[in-house]
N, C-alpha and C positions, 0 to 999 in steps of 0.2 A: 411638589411637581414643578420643574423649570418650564418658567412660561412667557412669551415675548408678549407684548402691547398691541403687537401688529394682529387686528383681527381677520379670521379665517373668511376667505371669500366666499358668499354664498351660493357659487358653484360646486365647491367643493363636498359643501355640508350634505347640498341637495342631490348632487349627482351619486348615486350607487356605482357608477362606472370607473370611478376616479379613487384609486387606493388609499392614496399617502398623497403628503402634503412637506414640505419641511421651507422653513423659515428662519427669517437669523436678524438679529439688533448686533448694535455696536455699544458695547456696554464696559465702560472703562479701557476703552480703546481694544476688547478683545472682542472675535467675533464669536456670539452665542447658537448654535445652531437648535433647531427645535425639530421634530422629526413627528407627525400627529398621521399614526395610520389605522384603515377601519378593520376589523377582526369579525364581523358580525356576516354570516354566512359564508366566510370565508376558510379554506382546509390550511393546515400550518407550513404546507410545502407553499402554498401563494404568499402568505405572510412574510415566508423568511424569506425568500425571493421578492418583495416590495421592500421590505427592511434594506436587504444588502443593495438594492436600487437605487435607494435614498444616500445610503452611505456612498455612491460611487459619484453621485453628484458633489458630495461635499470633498473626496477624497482627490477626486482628478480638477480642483478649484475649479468647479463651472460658476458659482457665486462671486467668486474673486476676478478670473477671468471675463467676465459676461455681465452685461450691465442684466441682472435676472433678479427680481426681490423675490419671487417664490419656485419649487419645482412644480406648481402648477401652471405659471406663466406658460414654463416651457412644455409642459402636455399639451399644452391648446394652442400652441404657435407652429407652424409647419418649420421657420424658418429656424428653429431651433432643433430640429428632428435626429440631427448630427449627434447633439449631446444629450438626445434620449436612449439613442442608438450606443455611444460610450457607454452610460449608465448600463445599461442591458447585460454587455460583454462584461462590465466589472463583475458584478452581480452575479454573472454564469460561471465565469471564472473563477472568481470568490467560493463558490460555495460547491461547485462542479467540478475544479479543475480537469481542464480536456486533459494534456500530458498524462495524469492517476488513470484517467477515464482509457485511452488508450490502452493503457499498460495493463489496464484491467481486463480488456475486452468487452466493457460495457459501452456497447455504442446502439442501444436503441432506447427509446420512452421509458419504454416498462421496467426499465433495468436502471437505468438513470434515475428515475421518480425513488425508487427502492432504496438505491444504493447512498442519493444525496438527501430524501425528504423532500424533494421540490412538486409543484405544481405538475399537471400535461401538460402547461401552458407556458411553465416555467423549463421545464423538458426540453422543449421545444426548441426554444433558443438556447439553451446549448446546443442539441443535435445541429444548430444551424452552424456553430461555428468550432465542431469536434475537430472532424478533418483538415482544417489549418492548419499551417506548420507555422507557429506563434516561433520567435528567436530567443528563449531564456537566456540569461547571462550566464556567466560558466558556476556563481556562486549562489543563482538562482536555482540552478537545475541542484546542482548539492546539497542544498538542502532539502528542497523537493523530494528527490531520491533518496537523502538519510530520513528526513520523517516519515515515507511512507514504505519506507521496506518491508517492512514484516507485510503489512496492510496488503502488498502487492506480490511478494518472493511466496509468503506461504498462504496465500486466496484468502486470506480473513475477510475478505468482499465477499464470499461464498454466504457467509451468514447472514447477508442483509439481501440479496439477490435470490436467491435459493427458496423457495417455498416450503419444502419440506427435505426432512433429513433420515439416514440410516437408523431405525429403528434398534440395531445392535448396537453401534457404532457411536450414532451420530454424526457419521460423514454429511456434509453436505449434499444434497442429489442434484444432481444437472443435467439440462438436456431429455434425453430419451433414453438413460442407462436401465439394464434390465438389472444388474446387478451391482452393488457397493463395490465402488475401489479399493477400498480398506480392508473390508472385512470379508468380503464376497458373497453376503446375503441376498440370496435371492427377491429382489423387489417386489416382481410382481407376484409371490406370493403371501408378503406381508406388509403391512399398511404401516407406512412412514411416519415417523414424528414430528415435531416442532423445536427439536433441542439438539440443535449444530452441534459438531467440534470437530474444529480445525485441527489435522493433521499435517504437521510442517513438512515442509521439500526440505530433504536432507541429502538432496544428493544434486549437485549444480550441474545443469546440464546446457548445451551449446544451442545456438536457434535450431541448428540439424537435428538434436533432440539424444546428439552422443555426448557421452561426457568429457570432460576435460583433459583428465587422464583415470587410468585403471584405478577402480575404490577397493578392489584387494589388494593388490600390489604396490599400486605406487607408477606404476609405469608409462612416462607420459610421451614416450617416443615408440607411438604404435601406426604402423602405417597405414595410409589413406584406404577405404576401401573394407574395412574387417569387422564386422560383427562382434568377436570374442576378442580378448585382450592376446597378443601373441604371444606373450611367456606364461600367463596361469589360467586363461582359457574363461575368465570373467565376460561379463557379457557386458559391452559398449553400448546397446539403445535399451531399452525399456517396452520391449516391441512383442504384442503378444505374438505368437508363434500359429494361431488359427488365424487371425483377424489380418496379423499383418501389420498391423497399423501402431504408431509408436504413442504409448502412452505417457501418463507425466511420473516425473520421479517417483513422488509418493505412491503412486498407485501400484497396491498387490497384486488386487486381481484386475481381469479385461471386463470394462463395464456391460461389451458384449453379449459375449461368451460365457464367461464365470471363470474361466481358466486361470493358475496362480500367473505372472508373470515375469520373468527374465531376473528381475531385482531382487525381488521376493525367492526365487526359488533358489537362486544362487546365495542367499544371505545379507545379500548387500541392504536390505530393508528386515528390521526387526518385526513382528507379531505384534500386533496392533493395540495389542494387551500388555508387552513388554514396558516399563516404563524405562526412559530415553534419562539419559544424564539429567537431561532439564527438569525430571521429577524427583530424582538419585539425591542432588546436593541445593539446598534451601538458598535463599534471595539474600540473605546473611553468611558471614561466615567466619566469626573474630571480629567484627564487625568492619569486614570489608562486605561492599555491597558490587551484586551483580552487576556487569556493564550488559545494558539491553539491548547494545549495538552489534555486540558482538559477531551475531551472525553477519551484517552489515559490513563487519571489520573482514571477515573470511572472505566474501565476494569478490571484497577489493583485491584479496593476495589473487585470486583467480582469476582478475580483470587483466591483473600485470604479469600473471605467467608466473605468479612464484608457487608453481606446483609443489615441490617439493616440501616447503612450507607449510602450504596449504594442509598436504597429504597427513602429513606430521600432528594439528591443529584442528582436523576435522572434525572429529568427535573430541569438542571441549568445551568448557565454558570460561569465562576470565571476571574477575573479580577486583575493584580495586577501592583502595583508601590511601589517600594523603600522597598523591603521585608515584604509588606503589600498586601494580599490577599480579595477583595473582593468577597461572593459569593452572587447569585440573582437566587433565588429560585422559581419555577412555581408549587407549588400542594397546597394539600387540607391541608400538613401538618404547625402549627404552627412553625415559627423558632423557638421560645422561645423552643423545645422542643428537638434542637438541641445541644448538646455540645459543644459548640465552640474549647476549648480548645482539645479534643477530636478529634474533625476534623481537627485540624492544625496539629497534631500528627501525623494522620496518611497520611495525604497529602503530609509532609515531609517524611515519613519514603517510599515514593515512587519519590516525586519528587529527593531525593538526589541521591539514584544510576542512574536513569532512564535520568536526565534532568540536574543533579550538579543546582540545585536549592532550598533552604531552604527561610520560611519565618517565620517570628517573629511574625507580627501579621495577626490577622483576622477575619471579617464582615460578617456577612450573612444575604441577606436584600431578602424580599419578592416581588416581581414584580407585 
């Protein structure tokens, strides 16, 4: 164990109150940091919230910056309270990020605590500094948004937040649902489990809660105002038809009610027993390996309006080895009808900022 010369103050030792400690020598002209925190009565969401506290004094140079030999000095000096207060926000940020947190809808204690492992006390301060509108950098936010897509697009939060799950299914339960979204198991007549599974949003929908364009058709020039798609009568929100109320992509039935809903009854969502391409074709394949971004990669062509693409690419997966992109296509449409060259274009022109990934060539094969 690394350990500095400099003896621990007996403040420190003595006070229960006072977490962690961290310390630093000048040893070969490098600086050695030491980090000495107490464990004993303490829950593991306080610990890693003291941890990452420590780490945010040394990271934002309050040692370098500040004439400070210990982060104890600065506990017990008011006039130092500024860079108690840094430390905090590193720390909440580090291990909370508000931006996830937002995009989650986790904006209370009990959901927070759940979701990060943190303290109530460590809770706390983040709840304090949620609502912020912090200024990410444009290649800050990209990465953000590509490592937590899945985590965010298809609720994989649901299994750490969630207390208990659909006893058929597995859905997560949320809320005061009387019935499973999935599978539309009546809840309160059967006693819930403990064993989630995440059922992904496969179908991209607009903050209004319609979709981008028609998922039977194709049709993305449908006018303002219309419920059903205007050439094959698909249905545009995901709205049950008692309730009223527009639910989310995935969801079959009204957690209400029990009724199937609009997606489900039209086709547009498979039987929750059906298994989905992502079960159909293995993580290998000639030994091209699955790209995990993929769904990631699909948002972006809907970001930019390239419907038609999109529509094309919907139901696929893409695989690739040695800057060779395979894709593997599930609909009614002909490959042959695709542009290849076309699609590599714009695949790149998203994998390069988002993933620093470019490919030369590429396949698109029907399943």
């Amino acid at each position: 164990m690394l350990a500095t010369s400099i003896p621990l103050p007996n403040s420190f030792v003595s006070d229960d109150n006072i977490s962690a400690i961290t310390q630093y020598e000048i040893i070969k002209g490098q600086r050695i940091y030491v980090t000495i925190y107490k464990t004993l009565n303490r829950n593991i969401g306080h610990i890693r919230f003291t941890k990452a506290h420590e780490l945010g004094h040394i990271f934002l140079r309050h040692f370098e910056d500040f004439d400070i030999p210990s982060t104890f000095n600065i506990q017990n000096n008011h006039d130092y309270w500024v860079l108690e207060r840094e430390a905090e926000m590193f720390a909440a940020e580090l291990l909370a990020p508000t931006a996830i947190l937002r995009a989650c809808n986790c904006l209370d204690r009990a959901k927070i605590q759940s979701l990060c492992n943190l303290s109530e006390e460590a809770s706390e301060y983040v709840i304090s500094d949620i609502h912020r509108d912090y200024h990410l950098m444009e290649s800050d936010k990209a990465a953000l948004e590509q490592q937590f897509y899945d985590f965010i697009k298809n609720k994989e939060y649901l299994q750490f937040i969630s207390k208990y799950a659909c006893e058929v299914c597995g859905n997560p339960i949320v809320s005061d649902d009387s019935y499973c979204r999935i599978c539309g198991n009546n809840l309160k007549l059967h006693k819930a489990s403990g064993n989630p599974n995440i059922y992904k949003s496969t179908i991209a929908l607009k903050p209004t809660g319609r979709v981008y364009y028609c998922q039977k058709c194709g049709n993305f020039q449908i006018p303002v105002g219309l419920r059903e798609c205007n050439l094959c009568k698909a249905p545009l929100y995901n709205i049950c038809d008692i309730c009223n109320t527009k639910m989310s992509s995935e969801s079959r039935y009204c957690p209400h009610c029990g009724i199937k809903l609009p997606f489900y009854t039209a086709g547009l969502l498979l039987d929750w027993r059906t298994p989905s391409i992502r079960d159909k074709l293995p993580d290998k394949i000639n030994g091209f390996r699955r790209i995990k971004e993929w769904d990631f990669i699909l948002d972006k062509l809907l970001a930019q309006e390239k419907y038609t693409l999109h529509y094309c690419l919907k139901d696929s997966l893409a695989f690739e080895y040695s800057g060779k992109i395979v894709i593997y296509v599930i609909n009614n449409l002909s490959t042959e009808l695709i542009n290849k060259i076309n699609v590599l274009e714009e695949i790149n022109a998203i994998t390069l900022p988002y993933i620093d990934v470019t490919y030369d060539e590429i396949d698109i094969n029907k399943v």
